[in-house]
N, C-alpha and C positions, 0 to 999 in steps of 0.2 A: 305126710307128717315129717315135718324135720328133726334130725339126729343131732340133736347136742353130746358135747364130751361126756357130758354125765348120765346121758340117756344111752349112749353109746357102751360106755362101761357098765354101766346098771343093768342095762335088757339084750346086750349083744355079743360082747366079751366076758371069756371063761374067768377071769379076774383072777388066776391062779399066779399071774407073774413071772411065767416061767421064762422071760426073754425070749422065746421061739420069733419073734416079729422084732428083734434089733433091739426093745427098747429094756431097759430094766424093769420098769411096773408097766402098767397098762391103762391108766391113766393119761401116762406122757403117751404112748402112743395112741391114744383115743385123741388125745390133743391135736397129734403133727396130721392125723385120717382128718379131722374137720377144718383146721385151718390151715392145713399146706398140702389139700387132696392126697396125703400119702395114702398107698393104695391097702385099703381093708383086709384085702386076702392075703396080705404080711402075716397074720394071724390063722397059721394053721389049725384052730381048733373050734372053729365056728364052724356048725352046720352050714353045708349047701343052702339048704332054703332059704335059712336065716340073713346068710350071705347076701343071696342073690338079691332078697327083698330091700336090703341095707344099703347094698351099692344103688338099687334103681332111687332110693331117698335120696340118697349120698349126692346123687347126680342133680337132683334135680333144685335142693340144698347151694349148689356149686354154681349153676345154670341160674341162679336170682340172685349169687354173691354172697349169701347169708353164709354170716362166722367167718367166712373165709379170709386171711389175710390179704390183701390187696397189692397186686403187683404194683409200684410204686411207678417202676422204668414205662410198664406200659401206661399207664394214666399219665403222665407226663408227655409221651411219647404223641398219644394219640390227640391230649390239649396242644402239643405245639406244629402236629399236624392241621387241627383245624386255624389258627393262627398264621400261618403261612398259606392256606389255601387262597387265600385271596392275591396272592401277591402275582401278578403275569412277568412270566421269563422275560419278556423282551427290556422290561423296565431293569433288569436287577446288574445286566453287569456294568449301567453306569454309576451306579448305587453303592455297589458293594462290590465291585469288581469281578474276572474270567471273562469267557465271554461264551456266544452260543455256539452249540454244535449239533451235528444231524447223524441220529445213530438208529437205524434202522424203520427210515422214517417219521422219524421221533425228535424233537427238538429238547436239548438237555442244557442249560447251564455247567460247563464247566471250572470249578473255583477251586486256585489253587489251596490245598489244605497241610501245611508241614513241606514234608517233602515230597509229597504226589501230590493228585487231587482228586474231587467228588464228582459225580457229574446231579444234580437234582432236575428231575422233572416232576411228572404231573404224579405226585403223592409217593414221591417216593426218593431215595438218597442212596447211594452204592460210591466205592472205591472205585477208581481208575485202572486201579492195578488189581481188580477184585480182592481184593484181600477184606476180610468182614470190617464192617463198622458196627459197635456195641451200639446197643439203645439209648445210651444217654449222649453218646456222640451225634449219633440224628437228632434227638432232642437240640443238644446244643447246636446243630447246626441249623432246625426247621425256627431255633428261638433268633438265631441270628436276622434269617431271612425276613420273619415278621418286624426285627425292632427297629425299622424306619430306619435306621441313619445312615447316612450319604457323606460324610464328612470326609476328607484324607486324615490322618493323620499328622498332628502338630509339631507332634518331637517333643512336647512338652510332660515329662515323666512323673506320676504320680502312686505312689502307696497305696494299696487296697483302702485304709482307714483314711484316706483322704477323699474320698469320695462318698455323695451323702448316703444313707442308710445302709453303711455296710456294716456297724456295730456291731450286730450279731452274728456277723461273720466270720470276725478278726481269731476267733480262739479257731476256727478250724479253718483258718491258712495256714494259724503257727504249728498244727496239731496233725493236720494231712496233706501238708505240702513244705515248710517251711523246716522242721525238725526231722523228720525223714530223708528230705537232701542233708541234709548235715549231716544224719547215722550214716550215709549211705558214702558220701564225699568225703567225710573227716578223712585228714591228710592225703586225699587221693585227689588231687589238683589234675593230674595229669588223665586220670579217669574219667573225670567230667567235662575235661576239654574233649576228650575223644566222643564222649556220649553225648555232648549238645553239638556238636559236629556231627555226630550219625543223623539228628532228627534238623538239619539247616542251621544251628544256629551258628550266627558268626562272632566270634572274641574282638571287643572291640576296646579301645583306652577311653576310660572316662576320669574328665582331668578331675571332678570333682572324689572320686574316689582312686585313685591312683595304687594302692597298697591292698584293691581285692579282684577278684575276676567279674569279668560283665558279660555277658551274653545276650544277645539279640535274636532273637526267633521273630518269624513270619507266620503264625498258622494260619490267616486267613488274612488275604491283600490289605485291607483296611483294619486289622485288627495285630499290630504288633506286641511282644511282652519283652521285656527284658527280665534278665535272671542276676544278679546281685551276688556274689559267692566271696568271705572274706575266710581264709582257711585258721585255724588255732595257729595262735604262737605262743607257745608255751616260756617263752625265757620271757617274753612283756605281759604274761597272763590273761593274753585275748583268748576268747573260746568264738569258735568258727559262728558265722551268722547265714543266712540266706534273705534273702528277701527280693519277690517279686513287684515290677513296676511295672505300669499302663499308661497307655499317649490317656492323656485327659479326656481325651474323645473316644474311652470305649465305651461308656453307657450309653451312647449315642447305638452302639452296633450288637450289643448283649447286654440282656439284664443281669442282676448280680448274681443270682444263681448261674447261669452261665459264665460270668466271668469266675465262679467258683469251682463250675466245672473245667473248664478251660486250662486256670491252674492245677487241678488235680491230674490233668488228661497227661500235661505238659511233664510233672511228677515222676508220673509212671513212665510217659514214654525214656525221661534220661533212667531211672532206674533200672529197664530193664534192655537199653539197647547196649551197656559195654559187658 
């Protein structure tokens, strides 16, 4: 028999709300026990038996997915794991550049990523310099390897919204990448030279903008971004801007979710390295 929140609170919990289990009522925390596994026995006042027969439910409730909240990273994770399975090492570093190496008799792709790089083999994606890689960054990295394109890049620089179906995009570049370097940078010019320098990137003059900072990153051979940075001047009443660019040929190497990730990634990494 499976435990809903309300069957949960109804026939299992003392319903007296005393907080002893973190939450204020008992309700909320019948809720977080069936859709985020928090553990039952938070609840000091439940009989042993009652317990014991609640979690063997609890488990088996969890074990089919039922009510549970769905890890997102991993269903992602493991979709762009089988999307890249088909793809063979030997094809990829003329593809999408690195090349191969032999680690423990083991053949790995290694591909420059930032300022280190990944090595990927057969189901699986690790740092160079070990240092962890998050799940959405394997995502983004198992999405790159599947999305076909072989291209170099052009040089020819394009806007998120210039590229087709990225509409529903656009509010959260401005929202989780876009306005955040700006909290983060206003009037610290010299802090975000130092922070896109920690993660490769190089200050370059673009004649077409002249009057703001420009930045060029590498995170993956075939896949460059540039970063757009014009700081407030307050005596001509400009308020600072950001804005990310892409060679025309990244759809070709990521689809828009990943170039959404990408830029998020890109984000955090100047945020948190000055």
């Amino acid at each position: 028999m499976a435990l809903s929140v309300v069957d949960l609170y109804r026939d299992v919990l003392p319903k007296t709300n005393c907080g002893d289990c973190g939450f204020t009522t008992y309700l909320a925390f019948a809720s977080q026990v069936v859709s985020e596994k928090l553990d039952l026995g938070r609840c000091p006042h439940i009989p042993a038996d009652l317990l014991e027969k609640s979690k063997t439910e609890l488990a088996e409730q969890y074990r089919e997915g039922r009510w549970t909240k769905r890890d997102m990273a991993a269903d992602a994770l493991e979709w762009a794991c089988q999307k890249a399975a088909s793809m063979a090492l030997p094809d990829l570093p003329a593809r999408i550049g690195g090349h191969l190496v032999q680690r423990d008799n083991l053949t790995f792709l290694e591909l420059p990523y930032f300022t280190t790089s990944v090595l990927i083999g057969d189901g699986m994606i690790v740092r160079n310099d070990n240092a962890e890689l998050t799940r959405w960054e394997q995502v983004f990295l198992y999405n790159h390897l599947a999305q076909g394109g072989w291209r170099q890049p052009l040089g020819k620089w394009k806007g998120l919204v210039e590229f087709p179906n990225t509409v529903s995009k656009i509010k959260s570049m401005i929202e989780q990448v876009e306005t955040p370097l700006i909290q983060r940078f206003r009037g610290q010019t010299d802090t975000l030279k130092a922070a896109a320098a920690a993660i490769g990137g190089v200050e370059h003059t673009d004649d077409r903008e002249s009057s703001g900072l420009n930045f060029h990153f590498q995170p993956l051979p075939r896949v460059p971004v540039t970063l757009m940075f014009w700081d407030e001047d307050p005596e001509d009443g400009f308020e600072p801007m950001a804005k990310l660019l892409f060679d025309e040929t990244v759809t070709e190497h990521l689809d828009i979710e990943s170039i959404m990730f990408l830029s998020e990634r890109l984000r955090q990494l100047l945020c948190i390295t000055d």
